[in-house]
C-alpha positions in Angstrom: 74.0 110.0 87.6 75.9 110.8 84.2 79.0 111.5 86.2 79.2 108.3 88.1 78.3 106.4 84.1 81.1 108.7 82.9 83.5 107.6 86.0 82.6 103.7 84.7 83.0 104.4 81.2 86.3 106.0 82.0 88.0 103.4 84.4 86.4 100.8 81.7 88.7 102.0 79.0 92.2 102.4 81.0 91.6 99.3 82.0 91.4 97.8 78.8 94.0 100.0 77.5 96.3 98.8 80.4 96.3 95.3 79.6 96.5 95.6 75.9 99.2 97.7 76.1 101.3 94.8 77.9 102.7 93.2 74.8 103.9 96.4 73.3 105.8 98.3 75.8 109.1 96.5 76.4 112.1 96.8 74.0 115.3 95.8 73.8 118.7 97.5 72.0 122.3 96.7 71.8 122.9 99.7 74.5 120.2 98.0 76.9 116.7 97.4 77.9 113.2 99.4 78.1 110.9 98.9 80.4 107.7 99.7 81.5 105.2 99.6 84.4 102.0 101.2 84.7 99.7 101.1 87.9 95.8 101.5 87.7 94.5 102.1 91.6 90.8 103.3 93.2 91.5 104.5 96.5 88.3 105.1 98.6 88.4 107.2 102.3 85.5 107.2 104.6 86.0 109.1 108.1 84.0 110.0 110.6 84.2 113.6 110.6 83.3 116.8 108.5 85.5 115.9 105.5 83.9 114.8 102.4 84.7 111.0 101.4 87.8 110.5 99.5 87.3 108.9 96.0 90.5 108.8 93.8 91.2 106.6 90.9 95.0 107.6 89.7 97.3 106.2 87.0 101.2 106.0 87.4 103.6 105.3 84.6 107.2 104.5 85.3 109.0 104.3 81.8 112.6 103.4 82.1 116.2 102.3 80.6 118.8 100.6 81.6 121.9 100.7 80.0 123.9 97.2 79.9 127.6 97.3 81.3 130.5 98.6 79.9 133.8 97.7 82.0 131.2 97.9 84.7 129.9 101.0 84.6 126.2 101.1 83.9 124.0 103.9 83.9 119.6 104.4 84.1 117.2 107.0 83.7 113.2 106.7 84.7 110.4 109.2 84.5 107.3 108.5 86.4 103.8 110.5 85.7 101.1 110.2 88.3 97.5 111.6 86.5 94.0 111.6 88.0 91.2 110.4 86.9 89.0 110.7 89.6 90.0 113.7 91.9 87.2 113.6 94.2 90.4 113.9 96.8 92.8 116.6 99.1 96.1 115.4 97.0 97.8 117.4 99.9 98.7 120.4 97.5 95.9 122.4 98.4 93.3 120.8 96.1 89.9 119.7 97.6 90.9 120.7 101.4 87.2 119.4 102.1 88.1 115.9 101.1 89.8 113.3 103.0 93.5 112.8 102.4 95.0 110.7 99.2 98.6 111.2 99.2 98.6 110.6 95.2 98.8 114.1 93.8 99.1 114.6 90.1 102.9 114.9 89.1 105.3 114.2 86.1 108.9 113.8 87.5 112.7 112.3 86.9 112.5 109.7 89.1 115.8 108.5 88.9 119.0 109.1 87.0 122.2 107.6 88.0 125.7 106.4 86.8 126.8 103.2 88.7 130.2 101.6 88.5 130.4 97.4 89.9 133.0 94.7 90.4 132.6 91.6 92.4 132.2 92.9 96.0 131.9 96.6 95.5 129.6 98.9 93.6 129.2 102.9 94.0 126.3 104.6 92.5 125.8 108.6 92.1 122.3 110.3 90.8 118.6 110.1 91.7 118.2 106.7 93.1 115.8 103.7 95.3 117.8 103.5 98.3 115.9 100.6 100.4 117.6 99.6 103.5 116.9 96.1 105.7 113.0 96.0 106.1 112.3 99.5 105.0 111.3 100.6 108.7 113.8 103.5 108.3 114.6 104.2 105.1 112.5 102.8 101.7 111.4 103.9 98.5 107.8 104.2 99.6 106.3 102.1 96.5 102.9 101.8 97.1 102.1 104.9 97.0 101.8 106.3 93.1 104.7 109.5 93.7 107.7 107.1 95.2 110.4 108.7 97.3 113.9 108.7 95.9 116.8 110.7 97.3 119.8 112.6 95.3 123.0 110.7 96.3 126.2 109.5 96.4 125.8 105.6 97.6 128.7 103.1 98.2 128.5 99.4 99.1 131.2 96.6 99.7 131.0 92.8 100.8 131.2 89.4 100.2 128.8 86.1 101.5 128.8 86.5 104.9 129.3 90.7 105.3 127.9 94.1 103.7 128.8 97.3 104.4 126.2 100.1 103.1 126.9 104.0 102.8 125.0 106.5 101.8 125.0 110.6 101.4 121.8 112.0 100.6 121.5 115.9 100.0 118.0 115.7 98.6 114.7 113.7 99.5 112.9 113.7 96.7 109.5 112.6 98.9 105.8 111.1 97.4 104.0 115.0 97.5 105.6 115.9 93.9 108.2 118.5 93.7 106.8 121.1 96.1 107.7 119.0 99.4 110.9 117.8 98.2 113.7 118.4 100.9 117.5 119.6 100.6 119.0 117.7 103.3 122.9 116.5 104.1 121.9 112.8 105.7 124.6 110.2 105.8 123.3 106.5 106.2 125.4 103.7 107.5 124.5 99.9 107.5 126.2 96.9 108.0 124.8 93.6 108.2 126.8 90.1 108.7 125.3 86.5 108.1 126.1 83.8 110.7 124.7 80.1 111.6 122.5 82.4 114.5 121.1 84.8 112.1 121.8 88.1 110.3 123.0 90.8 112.4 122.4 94.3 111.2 123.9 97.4 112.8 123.0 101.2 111.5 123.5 104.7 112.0 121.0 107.0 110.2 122.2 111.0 111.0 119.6 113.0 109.2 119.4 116.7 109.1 117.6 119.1 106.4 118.9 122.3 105.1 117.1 124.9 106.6 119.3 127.1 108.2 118.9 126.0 112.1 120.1 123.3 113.6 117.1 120.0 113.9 119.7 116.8 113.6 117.9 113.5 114.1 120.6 110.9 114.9 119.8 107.2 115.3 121.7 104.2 116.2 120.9 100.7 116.7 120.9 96.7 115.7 118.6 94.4 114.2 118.5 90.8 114.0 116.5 88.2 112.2 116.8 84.8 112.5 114.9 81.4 112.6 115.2 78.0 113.9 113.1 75.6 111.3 109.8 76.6 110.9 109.9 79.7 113.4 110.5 83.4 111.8 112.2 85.5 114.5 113.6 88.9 114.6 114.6 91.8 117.5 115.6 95.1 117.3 116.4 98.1 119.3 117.4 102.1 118.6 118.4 105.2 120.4 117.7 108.6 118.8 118.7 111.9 119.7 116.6 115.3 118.4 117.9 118.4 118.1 115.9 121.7 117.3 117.8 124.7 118.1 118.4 125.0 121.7 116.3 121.5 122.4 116.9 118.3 122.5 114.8 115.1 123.2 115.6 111.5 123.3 113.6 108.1 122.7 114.2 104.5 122.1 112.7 102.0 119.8 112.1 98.4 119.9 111.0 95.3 118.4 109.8 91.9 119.0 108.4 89.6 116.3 107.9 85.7 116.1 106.4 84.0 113.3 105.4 80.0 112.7 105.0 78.5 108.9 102.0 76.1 109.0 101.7 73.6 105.8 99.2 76.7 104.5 99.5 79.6 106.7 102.1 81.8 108.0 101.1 83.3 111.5 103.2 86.5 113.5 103.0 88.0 116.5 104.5 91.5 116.8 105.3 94.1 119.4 107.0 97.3 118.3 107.6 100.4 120.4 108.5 104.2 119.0 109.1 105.7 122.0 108.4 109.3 123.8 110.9 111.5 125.9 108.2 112.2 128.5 105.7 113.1 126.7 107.4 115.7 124.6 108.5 113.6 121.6 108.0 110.6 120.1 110.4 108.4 118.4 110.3 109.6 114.5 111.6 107.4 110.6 110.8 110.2 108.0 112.8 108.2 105.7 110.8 105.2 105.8 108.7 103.1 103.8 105.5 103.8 106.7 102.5 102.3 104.6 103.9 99.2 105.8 104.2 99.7 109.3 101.3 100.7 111.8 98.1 99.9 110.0 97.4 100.9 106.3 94.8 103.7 107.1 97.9 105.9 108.0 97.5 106.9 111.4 100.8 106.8 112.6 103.0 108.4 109.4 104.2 110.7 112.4 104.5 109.8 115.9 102.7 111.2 118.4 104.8 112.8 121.2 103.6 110.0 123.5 104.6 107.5 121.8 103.4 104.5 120.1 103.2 101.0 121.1 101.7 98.6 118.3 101.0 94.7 119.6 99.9 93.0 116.3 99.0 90.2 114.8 99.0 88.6 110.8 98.1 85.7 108.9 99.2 85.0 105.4 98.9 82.3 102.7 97.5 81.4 99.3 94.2 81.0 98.0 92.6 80.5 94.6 96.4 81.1 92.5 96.8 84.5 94.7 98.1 85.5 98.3 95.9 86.4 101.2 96.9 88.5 104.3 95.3 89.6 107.3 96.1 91.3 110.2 94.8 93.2 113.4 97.0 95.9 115.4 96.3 97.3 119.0 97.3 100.6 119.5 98.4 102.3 122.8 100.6 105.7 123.8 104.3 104.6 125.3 104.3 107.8 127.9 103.2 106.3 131.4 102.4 109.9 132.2 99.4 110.1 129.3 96.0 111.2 130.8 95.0 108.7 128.2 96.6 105.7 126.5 94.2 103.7 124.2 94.9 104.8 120.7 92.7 102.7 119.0 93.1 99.0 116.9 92.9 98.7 113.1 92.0 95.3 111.0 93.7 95.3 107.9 92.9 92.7 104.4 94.4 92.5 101.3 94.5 89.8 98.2 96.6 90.6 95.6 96.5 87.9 92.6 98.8 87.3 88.9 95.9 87.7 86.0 98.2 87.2 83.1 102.2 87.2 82.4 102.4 90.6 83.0 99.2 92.2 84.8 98.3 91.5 88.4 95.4 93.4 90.9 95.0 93.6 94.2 91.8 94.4 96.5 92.6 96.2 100.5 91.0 96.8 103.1 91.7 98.9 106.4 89.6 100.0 109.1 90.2 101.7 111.9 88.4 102.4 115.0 89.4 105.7 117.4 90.8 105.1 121.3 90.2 107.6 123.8 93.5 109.5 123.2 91.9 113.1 122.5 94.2 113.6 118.7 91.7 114.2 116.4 91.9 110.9 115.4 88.6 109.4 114.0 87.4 106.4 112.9 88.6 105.0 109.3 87.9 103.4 106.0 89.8 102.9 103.4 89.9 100.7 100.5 91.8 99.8 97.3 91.6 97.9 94.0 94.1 98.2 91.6 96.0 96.6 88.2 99.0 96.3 87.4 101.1 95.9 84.3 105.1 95.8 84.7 107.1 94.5 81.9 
């Protein structure tokens, strides 16, 4: 009993802290600007097997400064601190194996540090950076979570209106686990994107491979567009990736199909995306991507099974009460024909995320998910989130 009044008592006083802090923080100097954002988040896990439930409440700080330009070179540094509070949680490190997972180990990092030099039309940046790319389904920066991934890079751009080329070399991913899972890696990342009356088309090639000694390329190719006509939201893409792990290689496609309608209120979407499996053997994998955001928030699918995925979904978004709303309900099946099973499960997902004052917001999310017959170990689900915010 006096640990749970403790836990209160505890979260009572960040809390308070957090938004008194907000008109403090920020500064700025003739050299440039500071800025900072902290994150207060309770992350609950309830499964339905032998682990403990998961009760985390974590605090991360990002402190940064940007330099203002000089002859257009401009430079930033950022340090990021994730601390628990609560740590009633496996962090993934080895800590509390008997708990369910929180992927928010405590860490204190350089999150980024770069030198960038732009002109109208061009910019090339090298250091510790974001590197966000399209809809962040293959490579993102992995922000919710309170450890963000950044990669170690040389990163050039070029365009104008209509046309972007994008071009990055990464020879580190510096991944959400803290230092200990970081990853030496020679990827190159290649995007171009250009705007027409139809649409924006997108074409990439992502050739990843980590430093390990043995040869385990992942090479993937494809095109993306997104378009609308009015009050429709469309979009359609398709990949091809190659595997290689020593001696063996695999092959698998991905697709998708979206369609979305504004209402007056609401904005509705109807999704079907495929990762798919070279019989069985392998499915179609994004390490470098942003994956809270993409088959259901409890986290099922942050690897692919080698059968595959196919996710038919459906959201609904809009504003209520001076917030935004979203719900949304996925249906989960394996993409291999040949699978003694297929049903993977469904998931419903909620979330409200509201602006309290000028410079803290909250949010409260929901997931569950509910098993399929597909013998994984899967099991079924709950999570849940509330959080503040203060960024400045």
């Amino acid at each position: 009993m006096n640990k749970q009044i403790n836990k209160k008592h505890k979260f009572a006083l960040i809390v308070a802290g957090l938004i008194a802090s907000t008109s403090t923080v920020y500064a700025e100097s003739e050299f440039g600007e500071f800025n900072a954002d902290f994150r207060l988040r309770y992350e609950g896990v309830d499964q339905a097997n032998s682990l403990k439930d998961a009760d985390a409440l974590t605090l991360r700080t990002l402190l940064n400064f940007k330099t203002k330009d000089f002859n257009g070179f401009s430079g930033m540094i950022e340090l990021e601190d994730s601390r628990a509070l609560i740590d009633d949680y496996n962090d993934t490190l080895g800590k509390n194996p008997d708990y369910s997972v929180v992927a928010d180990p405590e860490t204190t990092e350089l999150d980024q540090l770069f030198i960038q030099y732009k002109q109208e039309g061009f910019s090339a940046k090298i250091g510790r950076q974001d590197i966000n790319l399209d809809n962040h389904r293959f490579v993102g920066n992995v922000g919710w979570r309170q450890d963000k991934q950044t990669f170690d890079a040389f990163r050039f751009t070029a365009g104008e209106d209509k046309w972007k080329f994008d071009y990055s070399y990464i020879n580190k991913r510096n991944r959400i686990f803290a230092d200990e899972k970081d990853i030496d890696s020679s990827d190159h990342l290649i995007n171009a994107s250009y705007n027409t009356q139809y649409g924006k088309f997108t074409g990439y090639g992502y050739l990843l491979e980590q430093d390990d000694m043995i040869n385990n390329a992942l090479d993937t190719w494809g095109v993306r567009w997104t378009g609308g006509v009015e009050k429709f939201l469309l979009q359609a893409e398709f990949a091809l990736q190659d595997y290689e792990m020593g001696t063996t290689e695999y092959s698998s496609e991905y697709m998708l199909l979206e369609a979305g309608y504004k209402f007056d209120q609401v904005t509705a979407k109807l999704g079907f995306e495929i990762l798919g499996s070279d019989s069985g053997e392998y499915g179609f994998q994004t390490p470098l991507a942003t994956l809270h955001k993409f088959n259901g928030w409890t986290d099922q699918f942050l690897s692919t099974p080698d059968v595959g995925l196919q996710d038919f979904y459906a959201s609904f978004a809009g504003n209520l009460w001076g917030g935004k709303w979203l719900v949304a309900y996925h249906d989960f099946q394996s993409d291999d024909s040949n699978a003694q099973a297929s049903n993977y499960g469904s998931e419903f997902d909620a979330q409200y995320t509201r602006k309290i004052t000028k410079y803290v917001s909250g949010g409260l999310k929901y997931a569950n998910y509910s098993a399929g017959d597909v013998a994984t170990g899967k099991v079924d689900t709950d999570r849940i989130w509330l959080w503040l915010q203060a960024k400045f």
